[in-house]
ZAMARGU-4260 file (C-alpha; in steps of 0.2 Angstrom, whole numbers, plus 5000, padded with zeros to 4 digits):
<rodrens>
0) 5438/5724/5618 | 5425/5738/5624 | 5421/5751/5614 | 5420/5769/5621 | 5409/5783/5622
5) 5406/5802/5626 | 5402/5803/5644 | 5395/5819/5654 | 5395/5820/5670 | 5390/5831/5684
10) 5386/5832/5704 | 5370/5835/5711 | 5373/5846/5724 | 5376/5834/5738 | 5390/5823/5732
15) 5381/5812/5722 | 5385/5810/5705 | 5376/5807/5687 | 5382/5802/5673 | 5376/5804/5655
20) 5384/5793/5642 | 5381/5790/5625 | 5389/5780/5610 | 5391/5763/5615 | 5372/5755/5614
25) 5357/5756/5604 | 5368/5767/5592 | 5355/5764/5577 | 5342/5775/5587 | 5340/5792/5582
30) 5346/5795/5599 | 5351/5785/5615 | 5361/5788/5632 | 5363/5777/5647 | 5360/5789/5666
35) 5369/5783/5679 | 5365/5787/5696 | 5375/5773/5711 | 5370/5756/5703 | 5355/5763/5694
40) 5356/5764/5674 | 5342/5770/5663 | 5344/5767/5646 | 5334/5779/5635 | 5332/5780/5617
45) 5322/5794/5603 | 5318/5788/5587 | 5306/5798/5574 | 5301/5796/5556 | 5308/5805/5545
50) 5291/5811/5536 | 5273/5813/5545 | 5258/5804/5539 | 5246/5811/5527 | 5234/5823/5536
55) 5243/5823/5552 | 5242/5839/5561 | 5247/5834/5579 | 5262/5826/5587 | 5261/5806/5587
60) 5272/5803/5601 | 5272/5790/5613 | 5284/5789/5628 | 5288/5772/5640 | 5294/5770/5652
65) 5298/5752/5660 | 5308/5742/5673 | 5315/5725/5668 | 5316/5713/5682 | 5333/5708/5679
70) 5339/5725/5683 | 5335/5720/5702 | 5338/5700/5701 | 5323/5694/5700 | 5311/5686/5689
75) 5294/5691/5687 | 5281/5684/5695 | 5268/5680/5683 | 5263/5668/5674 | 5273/5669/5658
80) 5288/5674/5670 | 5292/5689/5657 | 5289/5706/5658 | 5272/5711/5649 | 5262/5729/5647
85) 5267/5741/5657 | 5260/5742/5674 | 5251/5759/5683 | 5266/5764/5689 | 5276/5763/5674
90) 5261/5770/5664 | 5263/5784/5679 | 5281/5786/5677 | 5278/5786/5658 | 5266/5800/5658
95) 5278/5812/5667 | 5290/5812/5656 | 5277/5815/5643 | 5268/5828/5652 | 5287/5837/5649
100) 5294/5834/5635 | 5276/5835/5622 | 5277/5856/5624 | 5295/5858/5618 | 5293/5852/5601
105) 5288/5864/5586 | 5271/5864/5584 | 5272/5860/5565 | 5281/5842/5568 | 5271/5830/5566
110) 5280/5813/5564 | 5278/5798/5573 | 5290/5799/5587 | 5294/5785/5599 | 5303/5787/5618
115) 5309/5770/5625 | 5316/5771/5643 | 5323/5756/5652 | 5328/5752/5669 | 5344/5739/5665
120) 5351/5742/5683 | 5343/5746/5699 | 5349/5752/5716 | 5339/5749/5732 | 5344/5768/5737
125) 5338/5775/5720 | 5319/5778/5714 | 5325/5776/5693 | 5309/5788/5691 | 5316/5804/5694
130) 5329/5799/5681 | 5318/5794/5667 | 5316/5814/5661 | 5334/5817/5662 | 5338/5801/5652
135) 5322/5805/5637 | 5330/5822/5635 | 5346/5819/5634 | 5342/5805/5621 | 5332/5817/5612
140) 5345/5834/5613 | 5360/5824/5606 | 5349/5816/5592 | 5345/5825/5576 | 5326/5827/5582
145) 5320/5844/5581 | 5319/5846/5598 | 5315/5865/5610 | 5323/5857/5625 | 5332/5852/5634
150) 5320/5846/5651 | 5325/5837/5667 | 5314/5833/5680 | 5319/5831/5698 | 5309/5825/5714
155) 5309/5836/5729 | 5306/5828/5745 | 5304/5837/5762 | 5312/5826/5775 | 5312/5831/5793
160) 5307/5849/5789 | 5322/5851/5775 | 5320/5850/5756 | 5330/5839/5748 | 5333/5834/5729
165) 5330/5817/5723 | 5329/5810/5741 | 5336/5791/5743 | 5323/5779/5745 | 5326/5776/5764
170) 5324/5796/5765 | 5308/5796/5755 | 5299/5784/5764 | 5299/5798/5780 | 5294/5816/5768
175) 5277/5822/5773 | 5280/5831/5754 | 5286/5826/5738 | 5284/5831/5721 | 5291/5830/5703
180) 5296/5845/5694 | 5300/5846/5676 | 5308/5860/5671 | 5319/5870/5655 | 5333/5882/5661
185) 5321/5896/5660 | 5304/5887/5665 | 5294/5876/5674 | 5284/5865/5661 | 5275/5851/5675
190) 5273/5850/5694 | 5262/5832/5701 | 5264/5826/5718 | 5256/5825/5734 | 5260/5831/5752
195) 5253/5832/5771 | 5242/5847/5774 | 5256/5859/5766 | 5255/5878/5764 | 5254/5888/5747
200) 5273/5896/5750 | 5280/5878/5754 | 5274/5870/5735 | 5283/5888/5730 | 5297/5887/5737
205) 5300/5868/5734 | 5296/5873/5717 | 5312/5883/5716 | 5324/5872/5725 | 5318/5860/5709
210) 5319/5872/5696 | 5340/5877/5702 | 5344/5857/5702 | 5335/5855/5685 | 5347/5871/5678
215) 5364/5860/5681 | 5356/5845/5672 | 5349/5857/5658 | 5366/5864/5655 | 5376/5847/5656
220) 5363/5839/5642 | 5369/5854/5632 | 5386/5852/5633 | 5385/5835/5630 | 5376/5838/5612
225) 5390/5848/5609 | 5402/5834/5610 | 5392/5825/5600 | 5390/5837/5583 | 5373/5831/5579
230) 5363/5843/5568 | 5344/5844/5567 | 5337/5836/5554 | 5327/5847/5541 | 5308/5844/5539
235) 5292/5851/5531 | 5275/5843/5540 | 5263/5856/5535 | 5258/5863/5520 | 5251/5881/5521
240) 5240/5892/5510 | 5241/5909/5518 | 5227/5918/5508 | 5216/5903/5514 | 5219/5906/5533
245) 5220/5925/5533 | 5201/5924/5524 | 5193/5913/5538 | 5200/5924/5551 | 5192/5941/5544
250) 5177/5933/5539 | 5175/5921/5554 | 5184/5929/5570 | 5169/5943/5575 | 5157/5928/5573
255) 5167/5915/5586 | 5170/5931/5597 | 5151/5933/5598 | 5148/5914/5600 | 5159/5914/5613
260) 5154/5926/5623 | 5135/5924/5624 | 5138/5913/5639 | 5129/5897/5631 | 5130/5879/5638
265) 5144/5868/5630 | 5132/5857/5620 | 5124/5872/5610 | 5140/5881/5609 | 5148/5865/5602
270) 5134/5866/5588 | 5136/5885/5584 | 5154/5883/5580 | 5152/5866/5571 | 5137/5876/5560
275) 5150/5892/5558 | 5163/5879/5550 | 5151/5870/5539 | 5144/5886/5532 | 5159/5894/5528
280) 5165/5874/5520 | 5150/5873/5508 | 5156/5892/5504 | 5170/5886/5495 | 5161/5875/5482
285) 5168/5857/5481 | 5185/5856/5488 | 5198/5840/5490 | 5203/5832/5503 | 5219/5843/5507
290) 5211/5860/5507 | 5197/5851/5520 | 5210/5848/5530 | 5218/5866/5529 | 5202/5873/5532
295) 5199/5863/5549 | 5216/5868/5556 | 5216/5887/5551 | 5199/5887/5557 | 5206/5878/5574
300) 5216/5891/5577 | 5205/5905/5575 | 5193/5900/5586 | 5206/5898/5598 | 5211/5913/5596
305) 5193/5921/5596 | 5190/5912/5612 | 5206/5919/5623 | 5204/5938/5616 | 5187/5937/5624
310) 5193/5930/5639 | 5206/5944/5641 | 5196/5957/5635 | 5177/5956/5641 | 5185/5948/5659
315) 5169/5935/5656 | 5170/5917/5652 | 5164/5904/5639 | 5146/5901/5651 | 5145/5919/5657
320) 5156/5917/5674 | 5168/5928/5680 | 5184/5922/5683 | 5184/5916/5701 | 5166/5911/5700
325) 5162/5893/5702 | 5146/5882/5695 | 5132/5876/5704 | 5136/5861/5716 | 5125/5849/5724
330) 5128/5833/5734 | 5122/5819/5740 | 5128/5804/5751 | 5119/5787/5754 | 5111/5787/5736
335) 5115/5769/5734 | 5107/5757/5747 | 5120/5743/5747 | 5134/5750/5743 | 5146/5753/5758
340) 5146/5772/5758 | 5141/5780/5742 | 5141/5798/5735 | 5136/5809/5722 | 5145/5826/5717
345) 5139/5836/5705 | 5148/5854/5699 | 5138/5861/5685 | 5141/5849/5668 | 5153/5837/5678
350) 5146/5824/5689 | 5151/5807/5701 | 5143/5795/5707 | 5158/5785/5718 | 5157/5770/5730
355) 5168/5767/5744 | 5168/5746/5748 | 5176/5739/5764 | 5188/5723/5760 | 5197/5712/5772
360) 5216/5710/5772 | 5217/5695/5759 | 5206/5710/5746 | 5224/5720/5746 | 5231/5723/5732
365) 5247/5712/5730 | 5264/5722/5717 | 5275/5715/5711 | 5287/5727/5702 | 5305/5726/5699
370) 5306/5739/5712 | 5296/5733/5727 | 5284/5718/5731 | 5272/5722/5745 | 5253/5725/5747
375) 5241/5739/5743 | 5228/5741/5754 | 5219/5759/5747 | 5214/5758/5730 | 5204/5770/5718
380) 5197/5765/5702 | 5191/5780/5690 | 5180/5776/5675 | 5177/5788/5659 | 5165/5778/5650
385) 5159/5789/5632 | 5142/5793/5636 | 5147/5805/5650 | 5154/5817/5633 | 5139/5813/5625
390) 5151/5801/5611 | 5149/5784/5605 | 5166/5776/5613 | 5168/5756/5615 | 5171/5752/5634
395) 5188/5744/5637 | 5203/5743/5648 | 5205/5759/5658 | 5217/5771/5645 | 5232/5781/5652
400) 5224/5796/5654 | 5210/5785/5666 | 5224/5778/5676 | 5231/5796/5678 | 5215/5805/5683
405) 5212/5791/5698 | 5230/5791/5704 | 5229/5811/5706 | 5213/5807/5715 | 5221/5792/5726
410) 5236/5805/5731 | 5225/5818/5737 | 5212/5806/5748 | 5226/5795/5755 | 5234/5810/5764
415) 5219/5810/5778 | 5215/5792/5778 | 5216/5786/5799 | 5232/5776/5801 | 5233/5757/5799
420) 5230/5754/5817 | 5213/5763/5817 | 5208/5756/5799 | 5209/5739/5799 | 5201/5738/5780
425) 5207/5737/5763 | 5198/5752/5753 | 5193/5753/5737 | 5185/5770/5728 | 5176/5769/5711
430) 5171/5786/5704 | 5160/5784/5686 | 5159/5798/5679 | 5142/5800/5671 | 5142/5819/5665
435) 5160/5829/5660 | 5167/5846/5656 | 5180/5850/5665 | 5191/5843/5678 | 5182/5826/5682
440) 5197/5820/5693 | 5194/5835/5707 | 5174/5828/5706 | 5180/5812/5710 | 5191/5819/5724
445) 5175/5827/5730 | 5164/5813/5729 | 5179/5802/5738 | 5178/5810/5751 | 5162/5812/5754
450) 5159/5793/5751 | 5173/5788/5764 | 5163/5798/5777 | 5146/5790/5771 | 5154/5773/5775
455) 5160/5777/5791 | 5180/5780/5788 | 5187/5791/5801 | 5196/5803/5789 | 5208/5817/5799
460) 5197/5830/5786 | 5188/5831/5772 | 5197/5836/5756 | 5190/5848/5741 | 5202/5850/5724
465) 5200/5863/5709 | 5205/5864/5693 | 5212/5879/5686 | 5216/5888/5671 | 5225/5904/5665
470) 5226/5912/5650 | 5239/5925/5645 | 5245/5937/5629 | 5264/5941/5632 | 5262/5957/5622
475) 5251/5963/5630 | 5254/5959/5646 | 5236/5955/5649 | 5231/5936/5660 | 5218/5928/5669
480) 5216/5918/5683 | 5202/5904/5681 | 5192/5894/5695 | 5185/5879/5691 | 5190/5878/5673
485) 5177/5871/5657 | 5186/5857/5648 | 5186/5870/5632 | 5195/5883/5645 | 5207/5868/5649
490) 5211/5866/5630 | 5213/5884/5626 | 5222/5890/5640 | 5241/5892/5643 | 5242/5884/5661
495) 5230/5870/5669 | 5234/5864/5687 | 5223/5856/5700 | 5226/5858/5718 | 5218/5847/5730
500) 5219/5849/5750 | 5208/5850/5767 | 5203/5867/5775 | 5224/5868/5783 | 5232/5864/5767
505) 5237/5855/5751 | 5236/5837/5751 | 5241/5835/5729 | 5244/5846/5715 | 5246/5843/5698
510) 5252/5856/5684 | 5255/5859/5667 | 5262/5875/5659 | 5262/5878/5643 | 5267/5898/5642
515) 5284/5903/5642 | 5291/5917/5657 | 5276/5911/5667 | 5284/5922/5685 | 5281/5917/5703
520) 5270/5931/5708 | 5258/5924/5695 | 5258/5906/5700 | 5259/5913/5720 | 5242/5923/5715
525) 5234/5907/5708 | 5237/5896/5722 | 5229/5908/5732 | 5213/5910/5720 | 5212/5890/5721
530) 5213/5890/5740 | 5197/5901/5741 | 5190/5891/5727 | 5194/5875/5735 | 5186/5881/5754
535) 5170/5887/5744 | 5167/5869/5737 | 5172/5861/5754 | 5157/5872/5761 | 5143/5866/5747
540) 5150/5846/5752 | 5146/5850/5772 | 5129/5855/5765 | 5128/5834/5763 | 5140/5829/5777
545) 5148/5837/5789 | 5160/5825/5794 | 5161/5804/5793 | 5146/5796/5802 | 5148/5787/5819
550) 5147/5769/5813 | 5149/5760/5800 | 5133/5753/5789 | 5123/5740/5795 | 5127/5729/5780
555) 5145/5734/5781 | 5158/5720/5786 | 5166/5722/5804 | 5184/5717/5806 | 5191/5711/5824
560) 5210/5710/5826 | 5217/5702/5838 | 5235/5699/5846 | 5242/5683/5850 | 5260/5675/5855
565) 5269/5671/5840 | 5270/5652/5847 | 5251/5653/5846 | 5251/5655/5827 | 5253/5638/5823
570) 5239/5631/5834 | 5227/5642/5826 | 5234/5636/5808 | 5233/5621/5815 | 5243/5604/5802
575) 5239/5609/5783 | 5226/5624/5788 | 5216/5611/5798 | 5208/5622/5812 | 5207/5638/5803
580) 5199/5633/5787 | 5187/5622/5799 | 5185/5639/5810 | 5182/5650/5794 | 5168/5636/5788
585) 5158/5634/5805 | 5159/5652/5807 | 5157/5662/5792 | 5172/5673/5792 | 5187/5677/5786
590) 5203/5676/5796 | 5220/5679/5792 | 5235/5678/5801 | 5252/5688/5801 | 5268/5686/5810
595) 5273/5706/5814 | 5289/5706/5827 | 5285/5697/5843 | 5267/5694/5840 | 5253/5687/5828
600) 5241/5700/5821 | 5224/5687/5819 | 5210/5699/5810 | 5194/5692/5806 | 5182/5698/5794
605) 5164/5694/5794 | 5147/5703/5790 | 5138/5698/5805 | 5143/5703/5825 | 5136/5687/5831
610) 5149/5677/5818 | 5162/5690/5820 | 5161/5688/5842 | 5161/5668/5837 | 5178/5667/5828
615) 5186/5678/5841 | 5181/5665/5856 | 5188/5653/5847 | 5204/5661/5844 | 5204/5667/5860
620) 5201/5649/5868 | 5214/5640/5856 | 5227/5655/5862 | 5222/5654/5880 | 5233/5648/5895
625) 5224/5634/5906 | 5224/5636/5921 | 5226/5622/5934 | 5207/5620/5945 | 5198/5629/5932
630) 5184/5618/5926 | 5181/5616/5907 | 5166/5607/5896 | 5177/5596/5885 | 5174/5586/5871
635) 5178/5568/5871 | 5189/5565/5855 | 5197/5546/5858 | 5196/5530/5871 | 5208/5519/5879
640) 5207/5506/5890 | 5214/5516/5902 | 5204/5533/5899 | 5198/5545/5888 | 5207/5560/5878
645) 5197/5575/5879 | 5198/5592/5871 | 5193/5603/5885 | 5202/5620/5874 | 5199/5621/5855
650) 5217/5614/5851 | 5221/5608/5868 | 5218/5589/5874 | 5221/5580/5891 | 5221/5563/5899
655) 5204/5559/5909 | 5212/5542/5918 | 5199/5528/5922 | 5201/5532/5940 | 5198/5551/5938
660) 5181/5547/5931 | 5171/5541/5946 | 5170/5539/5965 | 5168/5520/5960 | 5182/5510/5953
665) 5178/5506/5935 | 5185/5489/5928 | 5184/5495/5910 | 5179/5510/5896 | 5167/5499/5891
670) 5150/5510/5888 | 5158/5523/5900 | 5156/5537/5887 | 5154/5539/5867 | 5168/5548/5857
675) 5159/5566/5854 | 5151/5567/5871 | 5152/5584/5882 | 5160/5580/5899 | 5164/5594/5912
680) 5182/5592/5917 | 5194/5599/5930 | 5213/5603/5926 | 5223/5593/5942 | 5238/5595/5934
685) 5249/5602/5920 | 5265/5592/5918 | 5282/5604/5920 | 5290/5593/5909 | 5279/5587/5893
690) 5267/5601/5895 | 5253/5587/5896 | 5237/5589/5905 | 5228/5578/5918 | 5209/5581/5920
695) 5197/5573/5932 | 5178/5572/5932 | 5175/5563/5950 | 5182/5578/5960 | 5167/5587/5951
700) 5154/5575/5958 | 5147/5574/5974 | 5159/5563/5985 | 5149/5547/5990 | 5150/5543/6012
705) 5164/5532/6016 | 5174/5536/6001 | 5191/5538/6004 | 5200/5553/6008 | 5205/5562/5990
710) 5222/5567/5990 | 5227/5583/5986 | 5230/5589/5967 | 5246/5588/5959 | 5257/5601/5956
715) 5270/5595/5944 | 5284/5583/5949 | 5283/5588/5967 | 5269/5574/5971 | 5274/5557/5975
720) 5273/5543/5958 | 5256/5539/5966 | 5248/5556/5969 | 5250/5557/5985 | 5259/5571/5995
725) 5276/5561/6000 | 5278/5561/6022 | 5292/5565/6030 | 5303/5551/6033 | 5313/5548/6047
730) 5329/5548/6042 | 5334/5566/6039 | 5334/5570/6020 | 5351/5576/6016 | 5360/5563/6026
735) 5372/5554/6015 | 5371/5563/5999 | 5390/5559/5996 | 5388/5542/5995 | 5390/5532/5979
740) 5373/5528/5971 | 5376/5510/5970 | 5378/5509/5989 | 5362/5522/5989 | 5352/5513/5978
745) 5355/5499/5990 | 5352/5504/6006 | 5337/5510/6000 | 5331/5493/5991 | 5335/5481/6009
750) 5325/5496/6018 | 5311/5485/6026 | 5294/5488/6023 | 5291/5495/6039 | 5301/5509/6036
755) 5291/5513/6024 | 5276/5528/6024 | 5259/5519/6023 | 5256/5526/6005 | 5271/5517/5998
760) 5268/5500/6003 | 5261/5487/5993 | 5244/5484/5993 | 5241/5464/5998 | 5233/5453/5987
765) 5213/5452/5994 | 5215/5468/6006 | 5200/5475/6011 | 5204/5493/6004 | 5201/5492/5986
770) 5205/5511/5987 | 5204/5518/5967 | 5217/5532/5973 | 5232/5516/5974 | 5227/5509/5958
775) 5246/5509/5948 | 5247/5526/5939 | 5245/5519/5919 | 5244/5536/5914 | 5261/5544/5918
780) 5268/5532/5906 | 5254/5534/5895 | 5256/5552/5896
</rodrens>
């Protein structure tokens, strides 16, 4: 007997449907639905604790996302066969629904709260990821969480010049623009995706089509809770002392506003505010832990505070710029010698230093994800090592906010990157960033780019990208627009979004909004501030390189591919990987083999020209046709008494018969040749039936006086069993065809032996013609 539960549903606009249901698993969770979509099913599950840690004064929440390998049928490929930490994409997928659901909590809870979201079911048709925000907020509107929402996020794809919601996997795989889009029903809280060259008013208007689909999955979350009857819990996180936080603002406000705008470097600011709080700490005589901690909040806050009034009011910034103004850059490519292509980009306080490297086919990145298994051949790594903060940090496995910064990156470079049939290598980018305050993942766009074209990557166009940051005060009415954001601007401000593009549009964006009523006009005119910012930066980087170099480096691997018939593949394998591992030793490279359609896609990768022109002979000669009269130097690889096997081909061997070896007869192999010896050979003859080849050496030799007449070559089963053109015989060829082979055969058998043409009779025992051409044929049995 099933038990049953409250179920929601709606329709997303094109006729297919979504269901939310909730009651029937995980019911000891806070919260908990299952989101249906075809045969995909996200379970999703909230649980928080019912008090916050002493001291906390921030949200603890974590948020993951993750796809079980059943949900698809399969088991997972490593080596413990069982799903383990997340991967980058989950960790991806996981910091979007983060990204959304982090702003709409109050900002006094503070309890640790936990979001589990699970693929149980998958559909081929159906990306689960642009379910996973729908299903987190749904699990948190119907439990008793204090919780502003609801969310939903939605991707929007544009395929074939039309926008389309939460497009099918299929359709997804032809959009020259996709994005996600989290939204409330009144607004936009995230935007991340990438797209082809797009224009400011296409992200605009895709960003409406998102925010009407995210309404009817707002509204059906609500009614849902409704059914359900769940009450918000009560809570009290903080603990406030009024008198205490209205002293620090009137005696310290004026003091941060001054601090702030002198226009002093990070570092020395950083010290003026840390001295303000001291002084004022050491003010209050000796104080217990509780009241510390009230201090460093309120005082938080004020200088928050402090920092945006100035912005609004003096229309200057934190280091004295204006608001579209951005800091000094310099560049420089080719800064390391043996690196591939190599870069620096430096934008006032933020700097890196990135490497492009060149990898072969077999360097691709191999996923295996419940989802999709395939290869990854364009790989950027970013690395946020403590010291480029000036802070003591141990170095470990890249954090999810690394993985975020370089996948941003990635999106925007991959857009201009020549097709796979012009670049032939795996790439992989490593940006360190060695100096940061502010927006070190458009730095490491920057010096992408400029690497890729230092290493000889033929890139459609170079690619710039921007951080930017606003700051508004509803009651007033008063915002600003800021270029090339400070990482204190990015803290303090109300909106932060990157945009990323070449000089005829946007290849990535990603944004976070954290104001409420933020209009279109306003986000319109910031786009357009970040397109002039971003052409201004595109113009320092031509400064260092205009466009990607003619050639690759010198010390840069070359890659060859070549096509060959899919029967070929095999010979070039060769039995167990014989002939290509023996061609990859004797020759240096690397070659790897791929059957695509009709054809076998050889590339070979090697770090020389002369190696590199080597392997491809070979190849070439193991896939070549022989042709019949062409003469080859062979190799001789075994002897018989009756001749010699040689390999005239790399992979191809033919029959050198005793009597094709010399004008003189030869009684036996003996001493004739050596296994391993060169001999130039002739092809006579390719049997139609076996495929088998006959070679000779004599017909390559002068021909000594008085040696007999050589008959002519072969072709196929139109010569004679002795090689010899047959004559014409007397009796006319088609006469009697009717007649019973018996009587046939025998007519034939008492014919006498003058009827015969010359070349079939007998040879007599001690005739003078010991004429090597009528020796008995050994090989076509040997053949």
């Amino acid at each position: 007997m099933s038990q049953s539960g409250i179920t929601k549903s709606f329709d997303l606009g094109d006729g297919r449907t979504i269901s939310i249901e909730t009651g029937r698993l995980a019911k000891q969770a806070d919260g908990a639905v299952v989101v249906r979509m075809g045969d995909a099913m996200l379970l999703a599950t909230a649980v928080s604790s019912k008090e916050a840690k002493p001291g906390a004064d921030f949200l603890p929440m974590s948020v993951d996302y993750q796809e079980k390998f059943a949900a698809m049928g399969r088991i997972p490929g490593s080596f413990m066969r069982r799903e383990s930490r997340l991967s980058d994409y989950e960790v991806l997928i996981s910091r979007l629904v983060d990204r959304a659901l982090r702003p709409m909590f109050p900002d006094d809870y503070h309890a640790d709260t936990q979001i589990m979201i699970t693929m149980i079911s998958g559909d081929k048709e159906v990306s689960p990821d642009c379910l996973a925000g729908l299903a987190a907020s749904a699990a948190l509107t119907i439990s008793d969480i204090p919780f502003n929402g609801p969310i939903s996020e939605v991707r929007v794809a544009r395929v074939d010049g039309q926008f389309m919601v939460n497009p099918t996997v299929t359709d997804l795989e032809k959009a020259d623009f996709e994005i996600m889009v989290a939204a409330s029903e009144k607004d936009i809280v995230m935007v991340e995706g990438e797209m082809q060259e797009c224009s400011e008013a296409d992200l605009l208007e895709a960003l409406k089509i998102a925010h009407e689909a995210i309404k009817i999955q707002v509204r059906a979350q609500l009614e849902l809770a409704e059914m359900v009857g769940k009450a918000k819990r009560e809570y009290e996180h903080e603990t406030n002392d009024e008198e205490l936080r209205q002293r620090i603002k009137s005696e310290l406000y004026d003091k941060i506003y001054e601090i702030a705008k002198s226009g002093s470097s990070k570092q020395e600011r950083s010290e003026k505010f840390k001295a303000l709080r001291d002084e004022f700490k050491e003010a209050q005589g000796e104080i217990d832990e509780e009241r510390e901690l009230l201090i460093k909040r309120y005082y938080h806050d004020v200088e928050k505070e402090a920092m945006r009034d100035m912005v609004l009011n003096e229309r200057t910034r934190l280091d004295g710029r204006s608001a579209t103004d951005i800091r000094p850059i310099w560049c420089e490519v080719d800064y390391l010698p043996s690196a591939h292509g190599s870069a620096i980009f430096t934008r006032g306080e933020t700097q890196s230093l990135t490497t492009v490297t060149l990898g072969a086919k077999m360097d691709e990145q191999l996923i295996d994800s419940a989802m999709f298994y395939g290869y990854n051949k364009f790989l950027l790594h970013y690395n946020f090592p403590g010291f480029s903060t000036g802070e003591v940090k141990p170095n470990r496995a890249p954090a999810r906010r690394e993985i975020g910064h370089g996948n941003l990156a990635a999106r925007a470079l991959k857009q201009v990157l020549p097709p796979d049939s012009e670049n032939p290598y795996t790439i992989r980018i490593v940006s360190d960033i060695l100096e940061s305050n502010g927006s070190s993942s458009m730095a490491t766009v920057c010096a992408g780019a400029l690497a890729l074209m230092d290493a000889g990557v033929k890139l459609k166009s170079p690619v710039s990208g921007i951080a930017m940051g606003m700051i508004s005060d509803s009651a007033s009415g008063k915002y600003a627009i800021l270029s090339d954001i400070l990482g204190d601007e990015d803290h303090l401000g109300d909106m932060d979004f990157k945009v990323t593009g070449t000089a005829n549009g946007i290849t990535a964006c990603q944004m976070d909004i954290k104001v409420d009523g933020l209009s279109y006009e306003v986000l319109a005119e910031a786009l357009e501030q970040a397109r002039q910012g971003r052409l201004h930066i595109m113009g320092e980087m031509e400064k260092a390189l205009t466009g990607p170099r003619e050639d690759y480096k010198p010390h840069a691997p070359r890659i060859v591919e070549i096509s060959i018939p899919r029967e070929f593949i095999g010979a070039v394998i060769g039995p167990g990987g014989k002939n290509i591992q023996e061609l990859q030793r004797e020759t240096g490279t690397t070659v790897n083999i791929e059957e695509v359609g009709d054809e076998g896609k050889v590339q070979i990768f090697a770090t020389d020209k002369e190696s590199l022109d080597n392997a491809a002979n070979r190849i070439r000669m193991i896939t070549a046709t022989p042709d019949v009269g062409e003469v080859y130097d062979g190799i001789v690889k075994t002897i018989m008494s009756f001749g010699a096997f040689v390999e005239f081909m790399p992979g191809k061997d033919g029959l050198l018969h005793i009597s094709e070896i010399d004008w003189s007869r030869l009684e036996s192999m003996d001493g004739v040749f050596q296994v391993g010896d060169t001999v130039k050979v002739k092809l006579i003859e390719i049997d139609k039936k076996t495929g088998k080849f006959r070679l000779s050496r004599k017909v390559l030799l002068p021909k000594p006086e008085g040696a007999p007449q050589d008959r002519p070559e072969r072709q196929g089963h139109q010569h004679s069993r002795h090689g010899g053109q047959r004559q014409d015989r007397d009796r006319p060829r088609n006469q009697d065809r009717d007649r019973p082979r018996d009587q046939d055969r025998g007519r034939y058998e008492d014919r006498s032996q003058q009827d015969r043409p010359q070349e079939e009779r007998p040879r007599q025992e001690g005739s003078q013609q010991e004429n090597p051409e009528q020796a008995p044929r050994q090989e076509d049995n040997d053949l």
